[in-house]
N, C-alpha and C positions, 0 to 999 in steps of 0.2 A: 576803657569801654564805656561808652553812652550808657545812661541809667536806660533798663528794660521794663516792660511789661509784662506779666506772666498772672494766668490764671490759676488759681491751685484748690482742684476739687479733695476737699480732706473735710472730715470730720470733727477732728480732734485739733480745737484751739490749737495745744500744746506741742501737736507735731507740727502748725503752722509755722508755728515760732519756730521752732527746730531746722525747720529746711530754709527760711529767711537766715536766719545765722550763720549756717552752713553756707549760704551764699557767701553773706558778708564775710568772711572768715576768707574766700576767696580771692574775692577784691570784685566780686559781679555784683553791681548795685543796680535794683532790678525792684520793681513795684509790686508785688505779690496782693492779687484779689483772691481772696479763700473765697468758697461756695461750699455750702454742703449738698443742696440738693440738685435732681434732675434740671426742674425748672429754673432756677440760680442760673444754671451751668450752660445751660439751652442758650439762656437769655444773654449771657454776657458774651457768649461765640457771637450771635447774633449781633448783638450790639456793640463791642468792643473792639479794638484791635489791639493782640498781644502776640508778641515776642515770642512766648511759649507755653508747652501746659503741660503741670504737675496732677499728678492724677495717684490718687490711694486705690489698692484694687478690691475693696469690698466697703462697702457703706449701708446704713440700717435700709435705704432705699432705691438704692441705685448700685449698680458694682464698674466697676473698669470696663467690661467689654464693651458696655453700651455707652459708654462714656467713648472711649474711642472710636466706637463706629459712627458717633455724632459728631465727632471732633473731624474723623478724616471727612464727613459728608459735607460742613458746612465750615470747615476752615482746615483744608487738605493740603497748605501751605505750612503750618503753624508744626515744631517740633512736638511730640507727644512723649514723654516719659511717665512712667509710672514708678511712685516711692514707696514700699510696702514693707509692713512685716510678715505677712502671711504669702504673697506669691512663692511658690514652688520653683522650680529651677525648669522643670518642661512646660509649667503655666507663662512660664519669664519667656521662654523661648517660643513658643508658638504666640504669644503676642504681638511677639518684634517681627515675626512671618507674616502678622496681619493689620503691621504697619507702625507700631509702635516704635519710636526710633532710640529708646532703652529703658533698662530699669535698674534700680536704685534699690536695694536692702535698708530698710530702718536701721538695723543694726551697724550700716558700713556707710551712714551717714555722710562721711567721709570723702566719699565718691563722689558723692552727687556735684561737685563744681566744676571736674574732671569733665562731668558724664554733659552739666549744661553745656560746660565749651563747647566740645567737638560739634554736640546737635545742634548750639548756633553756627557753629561754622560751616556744617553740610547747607542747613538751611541756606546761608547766605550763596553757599556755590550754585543751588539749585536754582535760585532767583538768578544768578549771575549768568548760569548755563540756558534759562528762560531768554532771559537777553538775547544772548548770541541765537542764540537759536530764530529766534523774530527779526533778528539784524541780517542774517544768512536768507531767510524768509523774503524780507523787505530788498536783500542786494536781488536773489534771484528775480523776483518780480520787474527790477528795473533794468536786470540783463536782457530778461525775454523783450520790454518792452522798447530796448535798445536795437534786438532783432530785427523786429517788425520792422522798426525805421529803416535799418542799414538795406531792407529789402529794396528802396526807393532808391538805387544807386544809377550811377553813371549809364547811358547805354549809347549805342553806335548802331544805328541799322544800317544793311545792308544789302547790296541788288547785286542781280548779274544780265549786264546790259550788253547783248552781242557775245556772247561768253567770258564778256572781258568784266573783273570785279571793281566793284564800286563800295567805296566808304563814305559816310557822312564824317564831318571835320571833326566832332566828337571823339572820335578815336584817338584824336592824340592826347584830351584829357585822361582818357584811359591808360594807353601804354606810352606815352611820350612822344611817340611818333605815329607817320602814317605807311605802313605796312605795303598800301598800294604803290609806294612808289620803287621797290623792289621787285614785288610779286604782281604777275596780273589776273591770273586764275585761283580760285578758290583754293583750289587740294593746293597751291605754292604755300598758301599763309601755312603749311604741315612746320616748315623751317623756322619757325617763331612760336612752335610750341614746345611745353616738355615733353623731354623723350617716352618718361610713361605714362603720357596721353595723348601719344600719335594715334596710337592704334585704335582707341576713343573715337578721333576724329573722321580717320578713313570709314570705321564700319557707320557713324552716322552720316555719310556723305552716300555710302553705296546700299543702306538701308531704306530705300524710300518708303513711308509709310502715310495711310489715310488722312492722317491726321495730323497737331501741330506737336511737335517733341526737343526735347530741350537736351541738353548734358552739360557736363561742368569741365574745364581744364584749364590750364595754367599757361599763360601765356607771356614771351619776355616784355621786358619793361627797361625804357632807354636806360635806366641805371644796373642793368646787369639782375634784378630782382625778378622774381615770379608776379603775376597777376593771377588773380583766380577771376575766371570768366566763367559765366553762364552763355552757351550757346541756345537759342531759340531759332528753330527753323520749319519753314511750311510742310508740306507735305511731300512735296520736289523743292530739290534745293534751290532750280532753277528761280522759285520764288522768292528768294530771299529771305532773310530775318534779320535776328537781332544781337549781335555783342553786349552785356551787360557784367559792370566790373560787381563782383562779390566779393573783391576779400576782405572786407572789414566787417561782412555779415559770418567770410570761415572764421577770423579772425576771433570774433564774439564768439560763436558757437564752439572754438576748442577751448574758450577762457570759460566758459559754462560750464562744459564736459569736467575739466579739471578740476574746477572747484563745485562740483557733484563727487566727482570720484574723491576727494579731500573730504567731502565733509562723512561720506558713508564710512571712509574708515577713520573718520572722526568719531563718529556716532558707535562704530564697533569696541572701538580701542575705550571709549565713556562707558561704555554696556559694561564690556570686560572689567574695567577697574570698580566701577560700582558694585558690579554681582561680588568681587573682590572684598569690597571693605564689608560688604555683610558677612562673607565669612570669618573674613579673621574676626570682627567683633561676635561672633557666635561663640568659638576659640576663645578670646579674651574673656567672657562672660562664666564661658565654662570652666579655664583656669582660676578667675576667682571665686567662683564655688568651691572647687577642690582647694584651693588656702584658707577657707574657714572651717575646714573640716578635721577639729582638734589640730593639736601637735602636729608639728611634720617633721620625718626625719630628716639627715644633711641631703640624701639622695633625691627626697622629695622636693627639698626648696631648689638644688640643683637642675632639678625636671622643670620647675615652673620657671626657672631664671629664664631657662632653656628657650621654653615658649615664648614669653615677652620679647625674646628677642627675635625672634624668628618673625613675632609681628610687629616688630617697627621696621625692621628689612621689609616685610610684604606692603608694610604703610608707605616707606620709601619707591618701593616698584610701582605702587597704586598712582605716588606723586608724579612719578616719570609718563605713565601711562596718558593721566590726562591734563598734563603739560601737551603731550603730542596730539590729545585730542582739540586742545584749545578749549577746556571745558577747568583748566587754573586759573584764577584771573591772575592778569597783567599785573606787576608792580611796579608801574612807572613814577619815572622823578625825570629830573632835568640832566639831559647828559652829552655832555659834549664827545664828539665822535674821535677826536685827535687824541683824550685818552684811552678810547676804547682800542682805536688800532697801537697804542703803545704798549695795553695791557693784554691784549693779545699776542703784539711781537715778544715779549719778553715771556709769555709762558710758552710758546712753543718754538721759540729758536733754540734750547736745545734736544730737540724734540727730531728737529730737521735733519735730513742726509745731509755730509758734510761741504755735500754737492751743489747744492743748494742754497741760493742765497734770498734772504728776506729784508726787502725794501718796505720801508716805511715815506711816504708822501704824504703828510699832513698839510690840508691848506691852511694859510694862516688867517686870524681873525673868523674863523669858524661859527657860528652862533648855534647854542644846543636846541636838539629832538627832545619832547617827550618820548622815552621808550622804557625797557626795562632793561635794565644791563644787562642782568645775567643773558635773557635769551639773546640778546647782539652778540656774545660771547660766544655762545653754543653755535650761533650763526655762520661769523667769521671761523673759529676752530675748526666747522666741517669743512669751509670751503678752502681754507687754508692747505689742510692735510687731505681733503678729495686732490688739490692742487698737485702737492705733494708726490702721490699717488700716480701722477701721469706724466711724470720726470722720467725720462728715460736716458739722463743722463746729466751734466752741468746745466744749472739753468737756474732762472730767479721768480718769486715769487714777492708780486707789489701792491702792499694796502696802502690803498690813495683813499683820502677825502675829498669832496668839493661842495659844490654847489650848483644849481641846475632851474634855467627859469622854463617853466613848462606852458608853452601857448597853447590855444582855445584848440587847435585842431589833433595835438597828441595829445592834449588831456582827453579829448571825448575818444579816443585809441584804446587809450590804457581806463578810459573810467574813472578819470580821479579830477580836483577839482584845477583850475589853471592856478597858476602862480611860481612860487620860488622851493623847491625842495633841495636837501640835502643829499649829496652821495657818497656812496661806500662802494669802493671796487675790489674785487679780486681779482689780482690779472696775473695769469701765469707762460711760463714758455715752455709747454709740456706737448703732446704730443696733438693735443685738439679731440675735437669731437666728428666723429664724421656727422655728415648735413642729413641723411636720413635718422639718426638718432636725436637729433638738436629739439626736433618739439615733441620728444618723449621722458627728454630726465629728470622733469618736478614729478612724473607720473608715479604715485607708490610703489612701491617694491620693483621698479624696475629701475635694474644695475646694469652696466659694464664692467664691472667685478668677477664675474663668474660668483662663484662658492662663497668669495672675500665678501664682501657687500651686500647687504641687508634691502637697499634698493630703499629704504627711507631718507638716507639724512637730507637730500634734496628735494623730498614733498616736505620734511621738517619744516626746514629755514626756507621755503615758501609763505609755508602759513604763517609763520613768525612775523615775518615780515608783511605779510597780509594783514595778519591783526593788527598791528601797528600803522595802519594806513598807507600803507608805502605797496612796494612791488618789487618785483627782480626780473631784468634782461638777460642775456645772456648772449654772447656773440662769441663765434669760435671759427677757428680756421686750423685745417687738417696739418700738422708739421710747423705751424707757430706759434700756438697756445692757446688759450683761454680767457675769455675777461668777463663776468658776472659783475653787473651795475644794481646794486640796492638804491633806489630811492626811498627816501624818507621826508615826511612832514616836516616843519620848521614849529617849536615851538606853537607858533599863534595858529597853526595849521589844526594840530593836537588838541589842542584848550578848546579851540571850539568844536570839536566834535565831527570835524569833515573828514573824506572820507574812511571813518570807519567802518569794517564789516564788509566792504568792498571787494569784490574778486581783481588779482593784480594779474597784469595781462600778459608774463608766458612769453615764449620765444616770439618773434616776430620778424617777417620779410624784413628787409634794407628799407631803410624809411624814402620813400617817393621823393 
């Protein structure tokens, strides 16, 4: 650990020296300025920047509370602990209610290295959780402003000349082709839309109204794909209007939607586990009060084992919790993905129905991601066993690597930056996803499970994978299977810090 900073309001030289020792006795080498009084103490918040602050709770001229109320006002960043011989056990606890992030007994000295760790460690999450939070900040800003633009899209006007329809040649940048040369009357173009936006179309056509009115629908596209169209029309259709292609403006607007709905039960699942760890250390606090209170019998040390354990499981649940909020930071190294899918096949092949077989395709000469193992783990294992899951009888399950060079026009699709990424496939021969469910299953808690299925592990390894600058596709066909595509950064992609924080762009139509 880097030598620290720490300011420490105390009175008494001798307990200076006492809680520096206790440091060092730790192994926490940390710079300790004592102060005795208000103005001291004022002056070095003001002026200084420290690590953290040790705080005694009664002095000839000053006491703790106001020492804390001055600490959270003008360095509301900074850990505040208080080391005392005279705080009370309901003084100890209503302090840490009004912000103090623990306290320390003179007499349990002992503590106190314990008690620094953790309060640096929150600190550091809190700075860490500020980050993202400004980085999710700074993506939404650049999505809305991605909006705006997509607004300036393709358009085709159009007339009706003799009742016979007319297109400008624009139309076929739009859907591939030109439509007039099948159909000649308007209500014909009905046979090139989707079927649940005929009825869309009829009632704007036999609606005439004052004024100019628009609607949206999905129109085909010579490769078999959807278009989303904006219709604009006069006030009699007879006037003509306007075809304008929108889907790369729906396209943004559900990749926003999603990672809005990601980050709110980001922000619930962070709430929950933080209100979380104030309890259990309320708990922890009040068990060791009760172990300095004389002799204890066998039943008694029994009872306290009891608790201690009961709060590293709740510290464990707290770790899980905001791992999913994305509020743990990353622990990235250098990691080649050809061990990852080998150290995935081998924990869960025997894991698999007997039915089932799991293919391994590593490309060769592979070059490593920044990421963090573990969560590529927890990533592949869902999607492996969701895989699993949709067997409905012999069939194989195949993790492939590759590599993937991404041009200027599906970069600015998906929001990330152009060049060469890394891929990770899940591909299975399961039973498929029907096409109405396909741009719902990153969505939280919605499952195809019934009862079974919790409806996260797919918002999970989205965001996983989102934090790590990459994305996930998904392409599915009803009675042939499944294939999930992770992309990921390439080392030099990582290192420099591109696109991080970024929303990854979600099911998507047949690329044009």
């Amino acid at each position: 650990m880097p030598r620290l900073r720490f300011l420490h309001l105390e009175d008494d030289a001798l307990d200076g020296e006492l809680a520096a020792e206790s440091l060092r006795r730790e192994g926490i080498e940390a710079e300790l300025r004592r102060v005795e009084t208000r103005e001291a103490f004022e002056a070095e918040l003001k002026a200084g920047t420290y690590d953290l602050i040790l705080s005694d709770y009664k002095l000839p001229s000053f006491d703790g509370v106001r020492a804390l109320e001055l600490a959270r006002s003008l360095r509301p960043e900074c850990p505040f602990i208080f080391v005392s011989g005279t705080i009370g056990e309901e003084i100890a606890l209503e302090a840490v209610r009004h912000g103090a992030t623990d306290y320390v007994l003179k007499e349990r000295m002992s503590r106190l290295g314990p008690v620094v760790r953790r309060a640096l460690q929150e600190a550091q999450e809190q700075q860490q959780r500020a980050q993202v939070e400004q980085d999710l900040r700074t993506s939404v800003a650049i999505q809305e402003a991605l909006l705006e633009a997509a607004r300036i899209a393709k358009v085709a006007p159009w007339s009706l000349q003799g009742g016979r329809l007319v297109m400008a040649d624009s139309i076929r940048e739009i859907l591939g082709y030109d439509p007039i040369r099948q159909v000649r009357t308007l209500r014909d173009l009905e046979v090139f839309l989707h079927a649940e936006d005929r009825g869309l179309f009829r009632r704007a056509l036999r609606q005439p109204t004052p004024t100019l009115r628009s609607f949206e629908c999905r129109m085909r596209h010579s490769d078999q794909g959807w278009v989303w169209t904006r219709w604009t029309l006069g006030a009699d259709p007879e006037q003509g209007g306007v075809i304008q292609d929108i889907t790369e403006q729906r396209q943004l607007q559900s990749q926003l939607l999603q990672s809005q709905k990601l980050e709110s039960l980001g922000e619930l699942a962070a709430g929950i586990a933080h209100d979380f760890k104030n309890l259990l250390q309320a708990v922890g606090g009040h068990a060791d009060l009760l172990s300095m209170r004389g002799p204890l019998t066998d039943r008694q040390r029994e009872s306290l084992a009891a608790i201690d354990q009961a709060i590293e499981r709740g510290r464990a649940l707290t770790a899980k919790l905001l791992a999913f909020s994305r509020d743990e930071p990353l622990r990235k190294s250098q990691v080649q993905l050809n061990q990852v899918i080998e150290e995935v096949g081998g924990l869960l092949r025997p894991s698999l129905a007997l039915t089932t077989r799991l293919v391994l395709d590593p490309a060769p000469d592979l070059p490593p991601t920044q990421a963090d193992s573990h969560q590529l783990h927890q990533v592949l294992m869902n999607l492996v066993l969701n895989a699993q899951a949709a067997m409905e009888g012999p069939g194989s399950i195949t993790l492939r690597t590759g590599r993937e060079a991404l041009d200027s026009l599906r970069a600015q699709e998906v929001l990330r930056m152009p060049g060469d990424y890394l891929l990770l496939d899940v591909e299975d021969t399961g039973k498929g996803i029907p096409p109405d469910l396909l741009p719902r299953i990153f969505e939280p808690f919605f499952t195809t499970k019934g009862e079974q299925g919790t409806g996260l592990g797919l918002s999970v390894a989205y965001g996983i994978v989102e934090s790590h600058g990459g994305w996930i596709d998904c392409q599915s066909e009803v009675g042939k299977g499944t294939r999930f595509r992770i992309h990921l950064p390439l080392v030099s992609h990582a290192a420099s810090g591109q696109n991080g924080g970024r929303t990854p762009s979600g099911p998507h139509r047949a690329a044009r």
